[in-house]
Backbone as CSV, one residue per row, in Angstrom:
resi,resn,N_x,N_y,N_z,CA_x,CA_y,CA_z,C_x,C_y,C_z
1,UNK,-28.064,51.400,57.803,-28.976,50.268,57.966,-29.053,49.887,59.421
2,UNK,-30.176,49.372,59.956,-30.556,49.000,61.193,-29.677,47.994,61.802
3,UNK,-29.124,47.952,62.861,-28.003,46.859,63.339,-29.019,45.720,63.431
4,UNK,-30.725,45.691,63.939,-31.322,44.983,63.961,-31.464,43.828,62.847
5,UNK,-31.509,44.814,61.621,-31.792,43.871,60.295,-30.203,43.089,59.943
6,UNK,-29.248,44.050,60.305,-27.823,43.339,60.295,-27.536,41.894,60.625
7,UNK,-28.139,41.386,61.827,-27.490,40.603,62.821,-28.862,39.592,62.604
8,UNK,-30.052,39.794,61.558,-30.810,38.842,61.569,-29.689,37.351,61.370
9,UNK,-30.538,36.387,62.204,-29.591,34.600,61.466,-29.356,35.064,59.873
10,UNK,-27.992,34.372,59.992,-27.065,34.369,58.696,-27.824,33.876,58.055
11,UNK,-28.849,32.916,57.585,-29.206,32.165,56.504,-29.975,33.393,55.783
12,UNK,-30.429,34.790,56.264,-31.410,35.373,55.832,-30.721,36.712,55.992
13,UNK,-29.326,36.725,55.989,-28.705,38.356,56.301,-28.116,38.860,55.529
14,UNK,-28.094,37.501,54.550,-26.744,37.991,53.363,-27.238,38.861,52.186
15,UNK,-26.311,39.938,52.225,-26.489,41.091,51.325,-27.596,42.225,51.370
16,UNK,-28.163,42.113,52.772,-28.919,43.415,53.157,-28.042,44.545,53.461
17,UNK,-28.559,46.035,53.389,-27.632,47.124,53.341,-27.516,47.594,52.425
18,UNK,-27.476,49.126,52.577,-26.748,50.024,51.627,-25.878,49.973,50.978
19,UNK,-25.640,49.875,49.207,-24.623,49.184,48.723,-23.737,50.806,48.296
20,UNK,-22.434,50.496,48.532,-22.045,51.151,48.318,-20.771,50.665,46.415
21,UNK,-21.133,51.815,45.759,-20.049,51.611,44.942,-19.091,51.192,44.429
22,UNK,-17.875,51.778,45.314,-16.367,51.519,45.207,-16.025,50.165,45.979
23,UNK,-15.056,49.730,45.705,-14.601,47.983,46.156,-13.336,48.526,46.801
24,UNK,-13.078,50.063,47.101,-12.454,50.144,48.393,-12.684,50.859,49.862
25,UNK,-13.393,49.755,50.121,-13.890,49.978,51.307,-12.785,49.810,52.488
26,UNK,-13.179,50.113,53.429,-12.885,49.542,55.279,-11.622,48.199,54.911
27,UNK,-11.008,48.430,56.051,-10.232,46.827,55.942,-9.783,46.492,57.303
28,UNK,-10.841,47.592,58.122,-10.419,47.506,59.509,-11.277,45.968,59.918
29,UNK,-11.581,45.308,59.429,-12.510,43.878,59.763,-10.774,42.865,60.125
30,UNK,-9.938,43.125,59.112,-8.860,42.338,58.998,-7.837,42.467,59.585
31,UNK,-7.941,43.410,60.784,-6.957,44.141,61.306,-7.213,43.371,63.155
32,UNK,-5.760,42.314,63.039,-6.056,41.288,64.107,-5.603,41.947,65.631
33,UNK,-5.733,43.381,65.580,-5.415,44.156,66.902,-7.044,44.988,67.295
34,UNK,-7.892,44.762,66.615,-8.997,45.194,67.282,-10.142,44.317,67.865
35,UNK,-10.130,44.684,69.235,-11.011,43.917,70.137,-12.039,43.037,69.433
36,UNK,-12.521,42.146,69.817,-13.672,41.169,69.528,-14.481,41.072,71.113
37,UNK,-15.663,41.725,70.848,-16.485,41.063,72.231,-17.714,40.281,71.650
38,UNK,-18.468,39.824,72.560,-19.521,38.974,72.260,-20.811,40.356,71.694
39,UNK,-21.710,40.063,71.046,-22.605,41.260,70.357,-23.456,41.360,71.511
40,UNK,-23.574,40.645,72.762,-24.668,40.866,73.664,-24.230,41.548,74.692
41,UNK,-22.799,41.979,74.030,-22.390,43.097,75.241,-22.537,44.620,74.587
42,UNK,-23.075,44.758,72.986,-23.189,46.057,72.685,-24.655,46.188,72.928
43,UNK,-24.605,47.616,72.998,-26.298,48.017,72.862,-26.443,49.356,71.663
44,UNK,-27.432,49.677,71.824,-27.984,50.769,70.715,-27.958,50.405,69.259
45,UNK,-28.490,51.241,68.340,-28.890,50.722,67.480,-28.001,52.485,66.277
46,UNK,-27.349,51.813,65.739,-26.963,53.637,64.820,-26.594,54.772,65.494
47,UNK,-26.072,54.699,66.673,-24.277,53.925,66.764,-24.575,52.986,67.688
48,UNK,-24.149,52.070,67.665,-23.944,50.758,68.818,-22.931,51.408,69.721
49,UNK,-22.797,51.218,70.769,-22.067,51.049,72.032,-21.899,49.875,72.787
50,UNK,-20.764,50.077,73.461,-20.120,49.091,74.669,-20.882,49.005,75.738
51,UNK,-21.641,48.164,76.181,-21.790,48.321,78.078,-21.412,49.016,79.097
52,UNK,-21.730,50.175,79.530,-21.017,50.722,80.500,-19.872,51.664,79.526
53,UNK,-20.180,51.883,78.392,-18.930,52.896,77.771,-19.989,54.063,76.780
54,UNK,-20.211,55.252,77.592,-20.527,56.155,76.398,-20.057,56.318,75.635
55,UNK,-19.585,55.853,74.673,-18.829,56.257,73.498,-19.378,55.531,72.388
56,UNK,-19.387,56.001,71.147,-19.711,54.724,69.508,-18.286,53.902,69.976
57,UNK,-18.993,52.291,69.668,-17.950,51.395,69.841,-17.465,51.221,68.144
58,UNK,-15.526,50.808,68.433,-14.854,50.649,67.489,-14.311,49.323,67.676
59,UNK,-14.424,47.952,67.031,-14.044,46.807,67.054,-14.826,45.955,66.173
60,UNK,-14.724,44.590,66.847,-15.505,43.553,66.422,-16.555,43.313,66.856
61,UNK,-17.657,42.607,66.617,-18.552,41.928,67.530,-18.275,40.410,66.838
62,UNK,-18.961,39.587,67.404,-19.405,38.272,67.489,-20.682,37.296,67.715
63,UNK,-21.150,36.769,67.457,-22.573,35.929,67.702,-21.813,34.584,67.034
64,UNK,-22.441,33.686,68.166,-22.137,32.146,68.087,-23.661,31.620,67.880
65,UNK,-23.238,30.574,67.179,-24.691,29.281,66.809,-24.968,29.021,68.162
66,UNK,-26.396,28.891,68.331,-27.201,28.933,69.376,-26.140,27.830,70.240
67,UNK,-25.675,26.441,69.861,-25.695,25.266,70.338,-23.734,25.251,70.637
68,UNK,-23.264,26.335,70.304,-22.008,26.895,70.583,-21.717,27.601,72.076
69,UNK,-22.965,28.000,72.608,-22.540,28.871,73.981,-21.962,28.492,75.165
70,UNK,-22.044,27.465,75.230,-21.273,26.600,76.130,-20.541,25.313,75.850
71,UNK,-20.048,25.145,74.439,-19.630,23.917,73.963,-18.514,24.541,72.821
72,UNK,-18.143,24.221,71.689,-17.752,24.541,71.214,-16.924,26.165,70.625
73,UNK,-18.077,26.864,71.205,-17.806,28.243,70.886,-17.448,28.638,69.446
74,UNK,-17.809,28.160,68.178,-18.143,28.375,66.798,-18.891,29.359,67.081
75,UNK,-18.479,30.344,66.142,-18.596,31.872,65.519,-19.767,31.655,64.606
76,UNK,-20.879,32.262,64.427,-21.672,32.352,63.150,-21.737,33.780,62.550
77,UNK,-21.392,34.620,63.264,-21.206,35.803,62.229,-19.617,36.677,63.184
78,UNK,-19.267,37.629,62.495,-18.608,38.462,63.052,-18.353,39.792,62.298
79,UNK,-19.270,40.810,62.963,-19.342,42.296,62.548,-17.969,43.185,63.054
80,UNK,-17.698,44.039,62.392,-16.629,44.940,62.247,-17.202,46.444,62.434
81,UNK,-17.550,47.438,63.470,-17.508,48.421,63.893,-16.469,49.894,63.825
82,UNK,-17.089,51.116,63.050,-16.421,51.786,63.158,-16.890,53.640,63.986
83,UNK,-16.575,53.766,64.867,-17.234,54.911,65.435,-19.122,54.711,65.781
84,UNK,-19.365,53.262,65.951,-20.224,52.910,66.400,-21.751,52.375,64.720
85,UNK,-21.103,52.655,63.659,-21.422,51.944,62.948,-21.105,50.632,62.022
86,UNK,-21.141,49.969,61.267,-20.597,48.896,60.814,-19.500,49.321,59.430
87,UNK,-18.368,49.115,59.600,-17.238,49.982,59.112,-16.137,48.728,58.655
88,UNK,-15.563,47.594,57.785,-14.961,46.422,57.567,-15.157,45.646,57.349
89,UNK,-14.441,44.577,57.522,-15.091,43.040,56.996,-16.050,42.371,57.924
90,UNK,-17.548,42.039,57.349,-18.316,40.664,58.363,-18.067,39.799,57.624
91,UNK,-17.563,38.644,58.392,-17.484,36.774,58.305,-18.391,36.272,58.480
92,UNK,-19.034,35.500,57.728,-19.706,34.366,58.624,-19.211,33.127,58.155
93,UNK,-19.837,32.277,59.060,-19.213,30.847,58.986,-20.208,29.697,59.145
94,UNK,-20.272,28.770,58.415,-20.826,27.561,58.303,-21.006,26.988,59.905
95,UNK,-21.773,25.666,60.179,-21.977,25.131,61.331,-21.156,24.533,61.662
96,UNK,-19.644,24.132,60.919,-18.861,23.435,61.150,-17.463,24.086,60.692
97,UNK,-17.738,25.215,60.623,-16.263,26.009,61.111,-16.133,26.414,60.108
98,UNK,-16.155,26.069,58.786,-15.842,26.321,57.369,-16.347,27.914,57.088
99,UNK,-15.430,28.557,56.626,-16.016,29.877,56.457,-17.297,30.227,55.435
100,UNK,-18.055,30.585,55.626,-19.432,31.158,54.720,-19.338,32.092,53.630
101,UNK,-19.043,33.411,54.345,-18.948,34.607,53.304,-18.139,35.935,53.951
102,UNK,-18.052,36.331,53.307,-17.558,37.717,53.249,-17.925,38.879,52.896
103,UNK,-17.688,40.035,53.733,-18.532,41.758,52.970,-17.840,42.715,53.622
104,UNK,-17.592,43.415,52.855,-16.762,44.450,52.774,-17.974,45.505,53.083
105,UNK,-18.114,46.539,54.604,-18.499,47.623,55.194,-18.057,48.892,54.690
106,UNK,-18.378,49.673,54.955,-18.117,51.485,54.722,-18.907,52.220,54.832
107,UNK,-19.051,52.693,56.076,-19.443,53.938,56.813,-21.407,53.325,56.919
108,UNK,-21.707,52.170,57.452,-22.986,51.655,57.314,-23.323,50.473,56.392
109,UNK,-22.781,50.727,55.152,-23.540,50.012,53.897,-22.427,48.743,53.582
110,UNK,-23.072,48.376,52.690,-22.281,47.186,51.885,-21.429,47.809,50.632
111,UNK,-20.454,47.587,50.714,-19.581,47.579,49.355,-19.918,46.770,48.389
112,UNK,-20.054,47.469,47.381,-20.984,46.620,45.832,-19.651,45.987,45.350
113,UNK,-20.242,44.487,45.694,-18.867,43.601,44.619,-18.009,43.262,45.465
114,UNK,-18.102,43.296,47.410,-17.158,42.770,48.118,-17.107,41.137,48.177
115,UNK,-18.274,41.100,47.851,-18.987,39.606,48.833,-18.374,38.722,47.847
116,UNK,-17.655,37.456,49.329,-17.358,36.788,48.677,-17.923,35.254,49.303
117,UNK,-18.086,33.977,48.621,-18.267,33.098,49.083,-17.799,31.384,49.062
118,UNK,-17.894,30.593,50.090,-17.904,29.755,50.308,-18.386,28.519,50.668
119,UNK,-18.717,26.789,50.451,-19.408,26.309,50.687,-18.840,25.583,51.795
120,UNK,-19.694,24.418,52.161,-19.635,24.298,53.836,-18.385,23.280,53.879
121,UNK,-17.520,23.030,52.605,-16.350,22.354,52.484,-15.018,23.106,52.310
122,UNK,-15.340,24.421,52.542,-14.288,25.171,52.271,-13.648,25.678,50.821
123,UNK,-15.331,25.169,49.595,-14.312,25.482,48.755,-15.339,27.057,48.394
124,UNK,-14.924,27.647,47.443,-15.280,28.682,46.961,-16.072,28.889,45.738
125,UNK,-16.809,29.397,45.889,-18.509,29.447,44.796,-18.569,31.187,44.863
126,UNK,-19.857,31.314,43.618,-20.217,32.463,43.213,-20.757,33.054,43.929
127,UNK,-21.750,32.301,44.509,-23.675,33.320,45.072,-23.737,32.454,46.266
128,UNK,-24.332,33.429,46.775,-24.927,32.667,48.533,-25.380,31.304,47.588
129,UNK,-26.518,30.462,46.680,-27.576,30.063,46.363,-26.301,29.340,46.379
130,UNK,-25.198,28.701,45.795,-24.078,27.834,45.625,-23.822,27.567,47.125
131,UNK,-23.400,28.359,47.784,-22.752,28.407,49.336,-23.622,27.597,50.264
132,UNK,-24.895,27.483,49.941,-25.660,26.227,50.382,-26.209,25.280,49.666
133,UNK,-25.274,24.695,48.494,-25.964,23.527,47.784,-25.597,22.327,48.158
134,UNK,-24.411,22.081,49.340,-23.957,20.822,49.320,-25.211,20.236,50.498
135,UNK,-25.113,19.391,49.838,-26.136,18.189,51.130,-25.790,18.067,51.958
136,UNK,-26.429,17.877,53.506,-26.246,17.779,54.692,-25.405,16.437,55.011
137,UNK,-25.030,16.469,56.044,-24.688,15.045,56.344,-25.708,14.053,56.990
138,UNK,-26.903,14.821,57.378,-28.034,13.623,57.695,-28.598,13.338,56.530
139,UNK,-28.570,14.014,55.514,-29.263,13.310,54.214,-28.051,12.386,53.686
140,UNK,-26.889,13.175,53.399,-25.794,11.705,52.918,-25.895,10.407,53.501
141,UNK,-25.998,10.339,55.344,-25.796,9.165,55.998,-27.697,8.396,55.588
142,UNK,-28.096,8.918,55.481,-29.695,8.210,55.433,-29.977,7.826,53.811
143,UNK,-29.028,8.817,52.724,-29.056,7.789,51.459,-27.945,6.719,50.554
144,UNK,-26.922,6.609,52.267,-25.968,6.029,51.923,-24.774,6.692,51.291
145,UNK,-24.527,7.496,51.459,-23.836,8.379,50.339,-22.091,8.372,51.184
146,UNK,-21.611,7.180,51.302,-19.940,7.232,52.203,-19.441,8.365,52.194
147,UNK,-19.323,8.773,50.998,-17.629,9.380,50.215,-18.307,11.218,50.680
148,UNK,-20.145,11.306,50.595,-19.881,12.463,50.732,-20.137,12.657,52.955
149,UNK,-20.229,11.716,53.624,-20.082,11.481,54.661,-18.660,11.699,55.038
150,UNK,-18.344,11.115,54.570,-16.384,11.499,54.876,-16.287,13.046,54.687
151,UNK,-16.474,12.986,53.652,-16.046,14.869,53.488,-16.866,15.833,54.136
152,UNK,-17.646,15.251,54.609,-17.948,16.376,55.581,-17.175,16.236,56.676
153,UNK,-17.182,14.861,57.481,-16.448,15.110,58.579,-15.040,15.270,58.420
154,UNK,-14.242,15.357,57.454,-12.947,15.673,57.347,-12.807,17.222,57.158
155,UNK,-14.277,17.651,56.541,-14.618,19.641,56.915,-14.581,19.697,58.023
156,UNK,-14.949,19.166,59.323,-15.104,19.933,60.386,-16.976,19.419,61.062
157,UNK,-17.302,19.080,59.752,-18.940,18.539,60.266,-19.083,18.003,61.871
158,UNK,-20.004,18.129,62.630,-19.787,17.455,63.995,-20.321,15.853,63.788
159,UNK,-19.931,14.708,63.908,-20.236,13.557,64.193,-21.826,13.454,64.573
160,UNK,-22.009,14.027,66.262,-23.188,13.990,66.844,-24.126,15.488,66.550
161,UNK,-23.881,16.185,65.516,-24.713,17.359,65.325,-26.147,17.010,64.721
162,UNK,-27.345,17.943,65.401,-28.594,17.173,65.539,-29.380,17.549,63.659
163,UNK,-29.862,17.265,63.623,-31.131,18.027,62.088,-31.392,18.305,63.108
164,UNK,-33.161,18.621,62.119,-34.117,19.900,62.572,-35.070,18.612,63.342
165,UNK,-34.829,17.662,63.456,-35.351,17.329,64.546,-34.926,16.525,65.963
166,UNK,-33.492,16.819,66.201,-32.739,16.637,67.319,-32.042,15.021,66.751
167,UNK,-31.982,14.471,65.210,-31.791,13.195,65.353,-30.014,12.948,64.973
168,UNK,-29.314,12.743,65.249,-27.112,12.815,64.475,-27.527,11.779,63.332
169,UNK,-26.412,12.276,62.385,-26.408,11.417,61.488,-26.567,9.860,61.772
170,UNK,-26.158,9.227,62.981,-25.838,7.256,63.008,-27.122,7.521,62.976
171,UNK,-28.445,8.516,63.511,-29.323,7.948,63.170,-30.090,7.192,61.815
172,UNK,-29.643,8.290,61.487,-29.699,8.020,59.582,-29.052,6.824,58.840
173,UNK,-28.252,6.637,59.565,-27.074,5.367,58.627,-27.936,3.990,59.533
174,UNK,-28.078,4.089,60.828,-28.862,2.890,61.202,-29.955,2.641,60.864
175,UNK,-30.951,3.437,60.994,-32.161,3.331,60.380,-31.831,2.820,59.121
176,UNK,-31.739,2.720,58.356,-31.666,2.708,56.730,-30.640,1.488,56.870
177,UNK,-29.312,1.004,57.862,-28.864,-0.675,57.398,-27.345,-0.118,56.907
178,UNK,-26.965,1.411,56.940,-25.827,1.615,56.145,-24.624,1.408,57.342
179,UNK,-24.134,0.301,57.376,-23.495,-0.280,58.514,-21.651,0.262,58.158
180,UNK,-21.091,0.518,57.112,-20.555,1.228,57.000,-20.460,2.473,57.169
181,UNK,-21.366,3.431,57.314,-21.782,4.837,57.419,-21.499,4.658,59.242
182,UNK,-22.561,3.935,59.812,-22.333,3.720,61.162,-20.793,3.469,61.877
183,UNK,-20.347,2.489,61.428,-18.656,2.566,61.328,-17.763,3.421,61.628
184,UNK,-18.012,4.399,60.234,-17.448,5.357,60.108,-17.677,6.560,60.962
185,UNK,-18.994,6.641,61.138,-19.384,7.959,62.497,-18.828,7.463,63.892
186,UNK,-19.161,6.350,64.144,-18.516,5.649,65.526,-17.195,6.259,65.581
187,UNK,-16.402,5.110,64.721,-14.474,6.009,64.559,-14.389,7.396,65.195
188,UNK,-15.755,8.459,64.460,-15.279,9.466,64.695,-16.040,10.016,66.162
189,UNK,-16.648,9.261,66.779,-17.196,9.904,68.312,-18.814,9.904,68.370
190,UNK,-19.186,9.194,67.304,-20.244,9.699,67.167,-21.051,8.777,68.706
191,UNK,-22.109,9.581,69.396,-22.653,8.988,70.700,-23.488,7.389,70.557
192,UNK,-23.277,6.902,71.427,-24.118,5.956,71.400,-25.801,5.383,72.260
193,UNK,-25.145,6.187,73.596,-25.815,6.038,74.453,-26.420,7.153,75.150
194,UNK,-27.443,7.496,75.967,-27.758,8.708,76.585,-28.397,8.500,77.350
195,UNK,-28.499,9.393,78.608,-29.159,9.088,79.900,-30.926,9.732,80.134
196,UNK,-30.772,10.822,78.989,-31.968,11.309,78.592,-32.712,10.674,78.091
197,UNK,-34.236,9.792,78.379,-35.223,9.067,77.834,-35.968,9.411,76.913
198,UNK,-35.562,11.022,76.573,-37.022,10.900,75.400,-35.650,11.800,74.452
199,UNK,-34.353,11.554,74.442,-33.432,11.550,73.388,-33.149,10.306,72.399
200,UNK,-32.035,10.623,71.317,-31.758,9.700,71.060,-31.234,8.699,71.459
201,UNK,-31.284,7.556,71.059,-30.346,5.886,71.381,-30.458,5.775,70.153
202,UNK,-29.176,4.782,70.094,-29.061,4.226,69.049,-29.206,2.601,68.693
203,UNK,-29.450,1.984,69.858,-29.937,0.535,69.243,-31.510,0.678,69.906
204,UNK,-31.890,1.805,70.424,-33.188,1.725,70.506,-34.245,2.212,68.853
205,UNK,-33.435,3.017,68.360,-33.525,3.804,67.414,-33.463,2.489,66.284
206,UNK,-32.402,1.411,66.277,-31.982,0.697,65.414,-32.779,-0.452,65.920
207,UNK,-33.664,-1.105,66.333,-34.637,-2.192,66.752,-35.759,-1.806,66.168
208,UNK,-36.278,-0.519,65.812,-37.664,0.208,65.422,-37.052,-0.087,64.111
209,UNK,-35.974,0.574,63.311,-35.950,0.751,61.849,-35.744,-0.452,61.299
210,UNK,-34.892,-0.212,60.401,-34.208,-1.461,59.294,-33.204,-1.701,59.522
211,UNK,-32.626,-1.754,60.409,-30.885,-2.615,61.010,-30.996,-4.155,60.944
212,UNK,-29.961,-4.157,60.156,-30.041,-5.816,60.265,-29.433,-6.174,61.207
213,UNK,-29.300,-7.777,61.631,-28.524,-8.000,62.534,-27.134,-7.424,63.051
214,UNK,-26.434,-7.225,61.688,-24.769,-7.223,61.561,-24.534,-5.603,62.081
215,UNK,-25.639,-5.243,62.099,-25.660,-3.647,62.807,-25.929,-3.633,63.813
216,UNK,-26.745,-4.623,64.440,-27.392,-4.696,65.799,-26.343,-4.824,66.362
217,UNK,-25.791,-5.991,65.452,-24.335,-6.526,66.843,-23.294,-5.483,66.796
218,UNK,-22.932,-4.875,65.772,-22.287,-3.144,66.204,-22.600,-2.658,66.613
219,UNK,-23.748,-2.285,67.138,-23.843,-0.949,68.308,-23.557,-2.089,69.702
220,UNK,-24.110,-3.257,69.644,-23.775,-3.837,70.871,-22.038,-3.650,70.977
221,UNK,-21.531,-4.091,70.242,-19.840,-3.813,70.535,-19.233,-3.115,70.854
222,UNK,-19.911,-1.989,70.331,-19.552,-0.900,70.718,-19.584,-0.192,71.590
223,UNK,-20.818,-0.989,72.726,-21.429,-0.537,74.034,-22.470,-0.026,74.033
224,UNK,-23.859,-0.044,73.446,-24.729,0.301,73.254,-25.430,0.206,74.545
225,UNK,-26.303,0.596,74.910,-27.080,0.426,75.774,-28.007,-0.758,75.553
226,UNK,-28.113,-1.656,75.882,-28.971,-3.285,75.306,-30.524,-2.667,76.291
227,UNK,-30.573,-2.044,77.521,-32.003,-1.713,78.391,-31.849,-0.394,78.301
228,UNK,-31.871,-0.017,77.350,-31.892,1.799,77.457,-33.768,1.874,77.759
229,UNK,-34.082,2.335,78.495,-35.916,2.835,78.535,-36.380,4.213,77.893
230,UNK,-37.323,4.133,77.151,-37.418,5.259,76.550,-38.815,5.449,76.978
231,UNK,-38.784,6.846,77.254,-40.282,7.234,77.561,-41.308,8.023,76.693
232,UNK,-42.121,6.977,76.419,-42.890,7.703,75.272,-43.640,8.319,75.483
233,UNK,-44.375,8.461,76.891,-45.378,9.538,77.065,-46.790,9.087,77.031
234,UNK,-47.400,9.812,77.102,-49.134,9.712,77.277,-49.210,7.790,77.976
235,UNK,-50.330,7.359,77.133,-50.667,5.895,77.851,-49.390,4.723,76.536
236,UNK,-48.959,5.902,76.156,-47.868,4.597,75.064,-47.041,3.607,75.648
237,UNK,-46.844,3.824,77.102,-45.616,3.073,77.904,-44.250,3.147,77.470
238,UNK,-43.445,2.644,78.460,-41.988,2.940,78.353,-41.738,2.265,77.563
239,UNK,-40.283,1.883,76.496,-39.970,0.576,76.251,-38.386,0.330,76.160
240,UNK,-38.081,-0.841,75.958,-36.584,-1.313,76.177,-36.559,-1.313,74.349
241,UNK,-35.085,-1.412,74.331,-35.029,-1.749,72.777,-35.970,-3.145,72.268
242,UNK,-35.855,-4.219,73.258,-36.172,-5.532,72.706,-38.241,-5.352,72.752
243,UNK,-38.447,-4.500,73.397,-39.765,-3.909,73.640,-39.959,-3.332,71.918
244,UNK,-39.432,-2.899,71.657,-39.727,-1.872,70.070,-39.464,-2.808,69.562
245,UNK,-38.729,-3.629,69.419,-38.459,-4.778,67.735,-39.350,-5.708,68.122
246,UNK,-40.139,-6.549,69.462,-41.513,-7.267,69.539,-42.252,-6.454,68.863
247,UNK,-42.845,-5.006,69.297,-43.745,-4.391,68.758,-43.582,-4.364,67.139
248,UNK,-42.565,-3.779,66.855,-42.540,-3.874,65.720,-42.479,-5.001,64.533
249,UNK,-42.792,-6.159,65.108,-42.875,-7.638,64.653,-41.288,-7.571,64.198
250,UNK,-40.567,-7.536,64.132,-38.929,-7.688,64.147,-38.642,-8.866,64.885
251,UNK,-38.818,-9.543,64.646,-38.697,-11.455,65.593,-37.422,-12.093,65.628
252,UNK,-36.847,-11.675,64.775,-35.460,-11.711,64.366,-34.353,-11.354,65.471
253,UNK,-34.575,-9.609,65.085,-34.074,-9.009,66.154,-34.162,-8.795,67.345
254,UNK,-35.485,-9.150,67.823,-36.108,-9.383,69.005,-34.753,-10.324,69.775
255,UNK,-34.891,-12.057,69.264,-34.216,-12.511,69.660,-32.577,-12.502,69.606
256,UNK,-32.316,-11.795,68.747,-30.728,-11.459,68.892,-30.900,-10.672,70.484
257,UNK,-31.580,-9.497,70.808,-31.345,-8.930,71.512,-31.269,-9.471,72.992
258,UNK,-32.372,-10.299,73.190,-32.046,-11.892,74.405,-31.440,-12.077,74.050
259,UNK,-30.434,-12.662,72.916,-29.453,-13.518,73.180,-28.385,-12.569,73.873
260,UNK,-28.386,-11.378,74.257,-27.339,-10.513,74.456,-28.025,-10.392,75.942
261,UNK,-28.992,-10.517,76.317,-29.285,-10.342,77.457,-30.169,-8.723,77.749
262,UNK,-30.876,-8.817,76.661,-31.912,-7.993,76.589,-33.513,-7.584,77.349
263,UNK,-33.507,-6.779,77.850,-34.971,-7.105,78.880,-36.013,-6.570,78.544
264,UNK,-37.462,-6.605,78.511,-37.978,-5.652,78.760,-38.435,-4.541,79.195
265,UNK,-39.264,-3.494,79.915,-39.659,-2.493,80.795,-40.229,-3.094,81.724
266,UNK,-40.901,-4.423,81.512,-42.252,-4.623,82.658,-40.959,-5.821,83.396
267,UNK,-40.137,-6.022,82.887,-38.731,-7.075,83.345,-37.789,-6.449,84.404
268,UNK,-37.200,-5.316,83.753,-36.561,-4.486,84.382,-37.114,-3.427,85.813
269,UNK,-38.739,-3.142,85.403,-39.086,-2.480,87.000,-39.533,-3.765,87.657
270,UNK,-39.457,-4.816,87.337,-40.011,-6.217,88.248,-38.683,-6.439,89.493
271,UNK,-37.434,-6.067,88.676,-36.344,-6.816,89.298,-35.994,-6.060,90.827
């Protein structure tokens, strides 16, 4: 099989390949004396090679989650090489460290009946289709859901890890008022503030939604940014948090946020 179709993203790789038969395959995947390099140091395709090494490479490879290359360094897959084809065990692994699955190699193909799996809590299920049924943690924190918020981050979940549209879970728990959820991500690191204007904030974020007061005044405690400016672009203008809860008729919160010493945009470039 093509190393190309191999190494497609894990969400779409599992169980392509030549299946092979017997369930004793390769076990050179498990064998903690053979090299691991990064996969962007092999080349060719049926046999892969090393950089600078004529020879079929014999080891590991590796590929990290895009948002791993300079931070964390989390593994999302790891191929097992033998004489320059795929020959042992591939791993992959969840976004938060928790192992994914397992497959047993031999001489190219898949071993029929190696695969094994896991969900993003570490526990163990039948079928890939199980291995991704647990809910995210931006959907737990946005429908309130504590208990399954905890267990993710006691998996390994990241605090500040983005959805699919750059937003961390506090976004979810503030928006929505779940002031416990917020709490609980704080404890664990979750960000508050950022120097980037067209990122998240979180009491800018929490003046637009449904935060009640008793949330407002937690992110303030916590050090929130009270004049974070956000730039919205085109003729929309900049705004301060206390700028979004006027707009947003939030009158309430508006004035909590003066009372903290809150400014506007047209306040703040005046001074």
């Amino acid at each position: 099989m093509k190393i190309s179709v191999l190494i497609t993203v894990a969400f779409i790789a599992f169980g392509c390949g030549r299946k092979i038969s017997s369930n004793n395959g390769s076990t050179d995947g498990e064998n903690p004396n053979l090299q691991s390099v990064n996969f962007k140091k092999l080349k060719g395709i049926d046999p892969v090679y090393l950089e600078s090494i004529n020879k079929p490479y014999t080891g590991k490879a590796f590929r990290l989650y895009p948002s791993a290359e300079a931070s964390n360094k989390k593994k999302q897959v790891e191929f097992t090489f033998r004489n320059g084809v795929q020959d042992g065990l591939t791993v992959r692994w969840h976004r938060n460290g928790q192992k994914w699955s397992e497959e047993n190699f031999k001489d190219g193909g898949v071993v029929e009946g190696s695969a094994k799996y896991w969900n993003s809590f570490g526990e163990p299920v039948n079928n890939l289709e199980d291995s991704l049924s647990v809910k995210g943690i931006h959907s737990a924190a946005e429908e309130g859901n504590i208990e399954l918020v905890k267990k993710h981050l006691e998996s390994g979940t990241d605090a500040n890890g983005k959805d699919n549209y750059g937003r961390p879970p506090l976004y979810h728990a503030i928006w929505n008022d779940h002031i416990e959820i917020a709490k609980l991500l704080i404890s664990e690191g979750a960000i508050l503030n950022t120097e980037q204007p067209k990122i998240f904030n979180a009491l800018y974020s929490a003046a637009g939604g449904n935060a009640g007061k008793e949330t407002i005044e937690l992110l303030i405690t916590n050090g929130a940014d009270l004049n974070f400016i956000r730039e919205r672009g085109g003729n929309k203008g900049d705004e301060t948090p206390l700028d979004r809860a006027t707009r947003k008729g939030r009158t309430e919160i508006a004035e909590l946020l003066r009372t903290h010493g809150a400014k506007t945009s047209k306040e703040l470039k005046a001074e």
